[in-house]
VEXDREN-2710 file (C-alpha; in Angstrom, 1 decimal):
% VEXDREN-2710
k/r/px/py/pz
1/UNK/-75.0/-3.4/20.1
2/UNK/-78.2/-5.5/21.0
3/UNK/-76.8/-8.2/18.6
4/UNK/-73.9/-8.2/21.1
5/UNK/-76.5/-7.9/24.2
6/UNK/-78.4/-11.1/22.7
7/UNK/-75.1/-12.8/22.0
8/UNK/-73.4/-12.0/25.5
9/UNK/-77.1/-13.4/27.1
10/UNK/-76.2/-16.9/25.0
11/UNK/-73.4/-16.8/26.8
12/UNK/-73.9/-16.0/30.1
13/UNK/-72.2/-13.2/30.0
14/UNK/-73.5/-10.1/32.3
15/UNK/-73.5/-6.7/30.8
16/UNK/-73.2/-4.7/34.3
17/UNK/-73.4/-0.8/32.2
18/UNK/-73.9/0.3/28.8
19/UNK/-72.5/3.9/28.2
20/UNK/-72.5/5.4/25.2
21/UNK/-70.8/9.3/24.1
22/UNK/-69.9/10.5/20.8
23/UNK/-66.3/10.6/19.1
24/UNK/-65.8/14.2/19.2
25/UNK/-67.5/14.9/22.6
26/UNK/-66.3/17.0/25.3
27/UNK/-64.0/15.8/28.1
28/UNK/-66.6/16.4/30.7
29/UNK/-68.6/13.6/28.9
30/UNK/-65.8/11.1/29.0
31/UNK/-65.0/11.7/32.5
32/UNK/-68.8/11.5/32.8
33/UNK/-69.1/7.7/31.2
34/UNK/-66.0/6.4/33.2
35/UNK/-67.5/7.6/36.4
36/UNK/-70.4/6.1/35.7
37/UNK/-68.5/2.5/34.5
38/UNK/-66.1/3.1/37.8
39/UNK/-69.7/2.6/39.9
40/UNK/-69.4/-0.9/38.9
41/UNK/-65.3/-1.1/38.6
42/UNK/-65.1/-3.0/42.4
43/UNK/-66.3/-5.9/40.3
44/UNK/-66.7/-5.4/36.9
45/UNK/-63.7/-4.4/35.5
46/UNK/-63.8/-5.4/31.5
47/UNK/-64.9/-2.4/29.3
48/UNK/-65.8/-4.0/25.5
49/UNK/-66.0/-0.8/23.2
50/UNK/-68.4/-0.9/20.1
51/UNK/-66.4/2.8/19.2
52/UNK/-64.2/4.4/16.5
53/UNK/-60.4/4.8/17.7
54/UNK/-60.9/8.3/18.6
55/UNK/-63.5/7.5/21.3
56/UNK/-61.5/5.0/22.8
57/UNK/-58.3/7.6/23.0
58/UNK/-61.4/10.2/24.3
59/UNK/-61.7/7.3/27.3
60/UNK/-57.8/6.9/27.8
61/UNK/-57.5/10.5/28.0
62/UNK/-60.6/10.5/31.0
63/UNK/-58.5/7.7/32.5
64/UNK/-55.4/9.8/33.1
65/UNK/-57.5/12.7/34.2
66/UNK/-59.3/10.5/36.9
67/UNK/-56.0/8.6/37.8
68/UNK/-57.6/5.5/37.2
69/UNK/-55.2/3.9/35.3
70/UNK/-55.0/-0.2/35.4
71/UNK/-59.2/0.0/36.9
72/UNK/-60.4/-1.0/33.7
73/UNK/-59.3/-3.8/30.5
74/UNK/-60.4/-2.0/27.4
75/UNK/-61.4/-4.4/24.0
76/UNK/-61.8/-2.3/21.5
77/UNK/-63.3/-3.3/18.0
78/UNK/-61.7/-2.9/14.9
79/UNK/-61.9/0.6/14.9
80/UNK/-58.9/0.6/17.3
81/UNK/-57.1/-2.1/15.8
82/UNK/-53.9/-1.4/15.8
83/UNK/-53.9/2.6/14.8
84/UNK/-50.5/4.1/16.8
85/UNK/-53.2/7.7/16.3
86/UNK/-55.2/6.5/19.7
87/UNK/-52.7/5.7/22.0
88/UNK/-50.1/8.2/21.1
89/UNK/-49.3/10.3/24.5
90/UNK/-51.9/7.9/26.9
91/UNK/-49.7/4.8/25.9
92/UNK/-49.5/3.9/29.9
93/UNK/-52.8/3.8/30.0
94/UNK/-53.5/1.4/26.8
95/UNK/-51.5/-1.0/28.3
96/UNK/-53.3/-4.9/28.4
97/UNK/-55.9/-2.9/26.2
98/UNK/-57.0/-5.8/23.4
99/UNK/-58.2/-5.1/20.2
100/UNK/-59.2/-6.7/16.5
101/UNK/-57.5/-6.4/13.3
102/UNK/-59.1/-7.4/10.2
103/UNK/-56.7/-10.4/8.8
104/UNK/-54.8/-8.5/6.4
105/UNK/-51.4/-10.8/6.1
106/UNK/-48.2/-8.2/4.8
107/UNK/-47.9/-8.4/1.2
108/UNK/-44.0/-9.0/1.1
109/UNK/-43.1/-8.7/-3.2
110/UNK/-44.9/-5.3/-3.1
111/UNK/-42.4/-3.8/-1.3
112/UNK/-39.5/-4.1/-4.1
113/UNK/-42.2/-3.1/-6.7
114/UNK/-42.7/0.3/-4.7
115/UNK/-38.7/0.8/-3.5
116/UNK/-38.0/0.3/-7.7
117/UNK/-40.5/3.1/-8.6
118/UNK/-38.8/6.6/-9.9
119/UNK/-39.9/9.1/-11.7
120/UNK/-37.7/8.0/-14.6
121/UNK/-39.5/4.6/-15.2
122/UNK/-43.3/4.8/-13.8
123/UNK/-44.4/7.1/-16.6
124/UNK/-48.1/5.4/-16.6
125/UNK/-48.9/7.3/-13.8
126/UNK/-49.6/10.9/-14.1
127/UNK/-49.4/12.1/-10.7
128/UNK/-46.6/10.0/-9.5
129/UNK/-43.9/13.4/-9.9
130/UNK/-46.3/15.0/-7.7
131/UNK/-46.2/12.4/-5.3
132/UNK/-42.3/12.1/-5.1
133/UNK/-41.9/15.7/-4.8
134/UNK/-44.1/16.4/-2.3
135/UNK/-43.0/12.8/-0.5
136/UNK/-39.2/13.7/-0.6
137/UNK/-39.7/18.3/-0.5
138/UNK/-38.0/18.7/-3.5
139/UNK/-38.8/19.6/-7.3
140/UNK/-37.9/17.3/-9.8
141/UNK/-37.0/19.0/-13.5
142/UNK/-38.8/19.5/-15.9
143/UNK/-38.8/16.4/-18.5
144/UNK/-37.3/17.0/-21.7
145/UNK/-40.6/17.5/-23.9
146/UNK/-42.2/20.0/-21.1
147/UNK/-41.1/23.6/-21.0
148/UNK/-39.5/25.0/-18.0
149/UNK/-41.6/27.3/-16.1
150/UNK/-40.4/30.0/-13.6
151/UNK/-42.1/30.3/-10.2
152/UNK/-43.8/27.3/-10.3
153/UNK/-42.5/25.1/-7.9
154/UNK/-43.4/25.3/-4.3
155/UNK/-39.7/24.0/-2.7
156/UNK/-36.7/25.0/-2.5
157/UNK/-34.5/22.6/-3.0
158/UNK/-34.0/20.0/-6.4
159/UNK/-34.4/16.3/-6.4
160/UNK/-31.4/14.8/-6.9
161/UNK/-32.0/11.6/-8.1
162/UNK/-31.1/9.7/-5.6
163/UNK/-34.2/10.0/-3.4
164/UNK/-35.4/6.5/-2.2
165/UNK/-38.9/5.3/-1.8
166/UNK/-37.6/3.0/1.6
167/UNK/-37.0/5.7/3.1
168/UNK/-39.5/6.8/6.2
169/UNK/-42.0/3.6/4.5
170/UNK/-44.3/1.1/6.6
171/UNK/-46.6/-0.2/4.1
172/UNK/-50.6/-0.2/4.6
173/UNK/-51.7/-2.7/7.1
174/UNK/-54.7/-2.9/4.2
175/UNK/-52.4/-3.2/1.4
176/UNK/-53.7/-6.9/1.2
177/UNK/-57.1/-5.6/1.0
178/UNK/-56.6/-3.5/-1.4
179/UNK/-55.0/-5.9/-3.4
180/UNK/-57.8/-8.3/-3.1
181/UNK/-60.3/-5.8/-4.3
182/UNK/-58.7/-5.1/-7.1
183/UNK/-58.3/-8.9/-8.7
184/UNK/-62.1/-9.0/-7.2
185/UNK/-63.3/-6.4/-9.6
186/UNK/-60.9/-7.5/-12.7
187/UNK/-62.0/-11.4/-12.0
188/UNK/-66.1/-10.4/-11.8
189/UNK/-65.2/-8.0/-15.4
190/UNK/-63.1/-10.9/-16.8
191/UNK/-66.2/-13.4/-15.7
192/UNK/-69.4/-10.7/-16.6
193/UNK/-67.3/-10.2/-20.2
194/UNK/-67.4/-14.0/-21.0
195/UNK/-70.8/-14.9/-20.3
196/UNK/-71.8/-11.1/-22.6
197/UNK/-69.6/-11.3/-25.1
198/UNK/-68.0/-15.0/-25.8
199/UNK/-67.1/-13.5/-29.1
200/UNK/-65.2/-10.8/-28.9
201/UNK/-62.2/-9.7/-26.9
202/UNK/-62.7/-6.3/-24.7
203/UNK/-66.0/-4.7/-24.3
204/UNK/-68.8/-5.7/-26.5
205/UNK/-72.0/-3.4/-26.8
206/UNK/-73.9/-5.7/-24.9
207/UNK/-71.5/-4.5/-21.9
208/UNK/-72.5/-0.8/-22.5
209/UNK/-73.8/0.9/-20.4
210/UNK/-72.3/-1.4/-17.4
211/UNK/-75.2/-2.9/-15.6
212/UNK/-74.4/-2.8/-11.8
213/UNK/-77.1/-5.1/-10.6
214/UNK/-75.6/-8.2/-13.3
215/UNK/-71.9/-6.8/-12.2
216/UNK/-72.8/-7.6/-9.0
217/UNK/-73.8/-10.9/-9.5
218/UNK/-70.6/-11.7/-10.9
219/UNK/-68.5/-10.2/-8.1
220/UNK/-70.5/-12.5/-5.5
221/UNK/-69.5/-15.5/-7.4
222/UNK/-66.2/-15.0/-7.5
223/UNK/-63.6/-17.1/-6.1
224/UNK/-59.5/-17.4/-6.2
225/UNK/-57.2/-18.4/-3.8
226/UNK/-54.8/-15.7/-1.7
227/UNK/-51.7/-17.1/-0.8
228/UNK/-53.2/-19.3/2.3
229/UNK/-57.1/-17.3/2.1
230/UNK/-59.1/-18.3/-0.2
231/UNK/-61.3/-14.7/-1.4
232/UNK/-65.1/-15.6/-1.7
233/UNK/-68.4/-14.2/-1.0
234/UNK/-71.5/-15.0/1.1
235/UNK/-75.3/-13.6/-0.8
236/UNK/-74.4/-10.4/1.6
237/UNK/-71.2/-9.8/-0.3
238/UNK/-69.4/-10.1/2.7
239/UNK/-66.0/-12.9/2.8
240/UNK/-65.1/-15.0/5.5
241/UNK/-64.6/-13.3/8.9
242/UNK/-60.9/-13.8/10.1
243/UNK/-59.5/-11.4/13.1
244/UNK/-55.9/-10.9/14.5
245/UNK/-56.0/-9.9/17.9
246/UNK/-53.8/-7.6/19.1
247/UNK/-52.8/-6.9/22.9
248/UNK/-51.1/-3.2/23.6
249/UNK/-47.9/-3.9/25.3
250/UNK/-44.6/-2.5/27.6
251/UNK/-41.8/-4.4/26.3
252/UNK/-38.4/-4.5/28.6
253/UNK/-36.7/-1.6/26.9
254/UNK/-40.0/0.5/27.7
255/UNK/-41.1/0.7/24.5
256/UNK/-45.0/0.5/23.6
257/UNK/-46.3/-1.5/20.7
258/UNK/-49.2/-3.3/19.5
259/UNK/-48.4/-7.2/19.5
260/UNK/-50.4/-10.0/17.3
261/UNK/-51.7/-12.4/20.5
262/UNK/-53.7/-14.5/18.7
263/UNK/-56.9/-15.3/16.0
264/UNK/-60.4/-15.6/15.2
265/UNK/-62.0/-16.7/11.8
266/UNK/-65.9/-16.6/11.6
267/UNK/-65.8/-20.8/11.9
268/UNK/-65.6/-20.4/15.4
269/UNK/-61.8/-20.9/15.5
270/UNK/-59.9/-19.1/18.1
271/UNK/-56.4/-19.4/18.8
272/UNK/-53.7/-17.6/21.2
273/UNK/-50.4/-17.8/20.6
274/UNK/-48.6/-15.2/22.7
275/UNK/-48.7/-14.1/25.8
276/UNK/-51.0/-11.5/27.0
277/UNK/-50.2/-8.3/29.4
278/UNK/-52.7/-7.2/31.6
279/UNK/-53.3/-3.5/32.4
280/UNK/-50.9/-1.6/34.3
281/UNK/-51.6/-0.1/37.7
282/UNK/-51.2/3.6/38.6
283/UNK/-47.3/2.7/40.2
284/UNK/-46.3/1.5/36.6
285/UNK/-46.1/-2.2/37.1
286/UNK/-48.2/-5.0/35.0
287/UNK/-50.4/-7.4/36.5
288/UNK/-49.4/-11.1/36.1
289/UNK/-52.6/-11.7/36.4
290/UNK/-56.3/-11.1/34.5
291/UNK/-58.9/-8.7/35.5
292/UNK/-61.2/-10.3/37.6
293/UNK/-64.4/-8.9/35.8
294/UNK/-68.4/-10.4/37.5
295/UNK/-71.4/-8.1/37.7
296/UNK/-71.5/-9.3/41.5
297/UNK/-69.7/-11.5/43.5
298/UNK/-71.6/-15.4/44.8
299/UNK/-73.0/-14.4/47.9
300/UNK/-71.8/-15.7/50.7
301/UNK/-72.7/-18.8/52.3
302/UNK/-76.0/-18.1/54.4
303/UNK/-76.7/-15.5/52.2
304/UNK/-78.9/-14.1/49.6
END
């Protein structure tokens, strides 16, 4: 937070209230911090929120209890991001809300690897029956090499085979993250194997036990391209900082959905490329307009 304050200072940028309540606080203390930010809400109007998606739905939540909806522009961080979990039932009053994503573009050729799983062919993994019986409430047979025990199942019905893995699936929005860390850590083993044991295949004894600290050192020098990312790593460990920005919106058919507006990457670049909507006020129509949002107005003229 007083990295922000320093960096809104830079800036210009007035900081009229700082609040602060806990995730899991009471309402009372919501309604408390959004009468306090209304004091200033005649003129300040933009509330940026350094909170976890559950305190911002703890503030949406204080906004329909105060009938204050379309006073204040919520930006959330990237603990709101996108997550449907804090704005499900107060989606009126997330409208024009703006948030960050973490870049995390959808990984299209994993989706035909997943739908072609069954129990039939993905052997290698040892827990994948469990998954597909409690995923589709149903108990699969036993396999022909595994005795059939009474009693044991905890549904009622049997698989039939022709469950499907599309159904009722939205993949991760992380899935490329996860991805990412996973040719991370098998590039900085592949790389810390080399440079031990340029002699051998596999694990040498040198290897053994594995040394974080030199594991590490091969992690932060590794490099590959990601479709159009390129995955590297400052001293800190952390990559390149890129950020979708997403804008809560009514669409005409009155349906609610978070909509990709625009970009940021850590070089400073920032781009928009859709249009935003604004908070809406407590009759149920959108402002064309932005919030006007000053900690107080330019006096006026004669005046100090």
């Amino acid at each position: 937070m007083e990295v922000f304050k320093g960096l809104a200072q830079d800036a210009r940028i007035c900081i009229a209230n700082t609040e602060s309540v806990n995730n899991n606080a009471e309402d009372d203390e919501f309604d408390k911090v959004l009468r306090s930010l209304q004091q200033y809400s005649s003129t300040a109007r933009v509330v940026a929120c350094f909170c976890e998606g559950m305190t911002v739905r703890g503030l949406l939540k204080a906004i329909r209890r105060l009938n204050v909806t379309g006073e204040l522009l919520l930006v959330g961080s990237d603990g709101w991001a996108d997550r449907p979990d804090v704005v499900e039932g107060y989606e009126k009053e997330a409208v024009g809300g703006l948030s960050v994503r973490i870049h995390s573009p959808y990984v299209h050729e994993f989706d035909p690897y997943y739908y072609n799983l069954h129990p039939d062919n993905n052997t290698r993994n040892p827990w994948f029956r469990e998954f597909w019986e409690f995923k589709f409430n149903c108990s699969l047979p036993p396999k022909h090499d595994q005795p059939k025990l009474p009693n044991v199942s905890a549904f009622n019905k049997t698989c039939t085979g022709k469950e499907h893995l599309s159904e009722k699936y939205k993949q991760d929005t992380k899935m490329a993250f996860v991805m990412k860390a996973i040719y991370t850590m098998a590039y900085g083993l592949h790389s810390m194997q080399r440079a031990m044991c340029p002699h051998s295949l596999g694990l040498c004894p040198e290897m053994l036990p594995i040394n974080g600290s030199i594991l590490l050192q091969h992690l932060l020098n590794v490099s590959f391209v990601w479709g159009n990312d390129t995955v590297e790593f400052d001293q800190n460990g952390d990559p390149p900082g890129r950020y979708d920005i997403m804008n809560f919106q009514r669409d005409e058919n009155n349906e609610y959905n978070y909509v990709h507006i625009g970009s940021w990457d850590s070089s400073g670049n920032l781009t928009v490329f859709r249009d935003y909507q604004w908070p809406m006020s407590a009759d149920g129509n959108a402002s064309s307009n932005p919030p006007e949002s000053v900690c107080s107005k330019p006096c006026p003229k004669g005046q100090a």
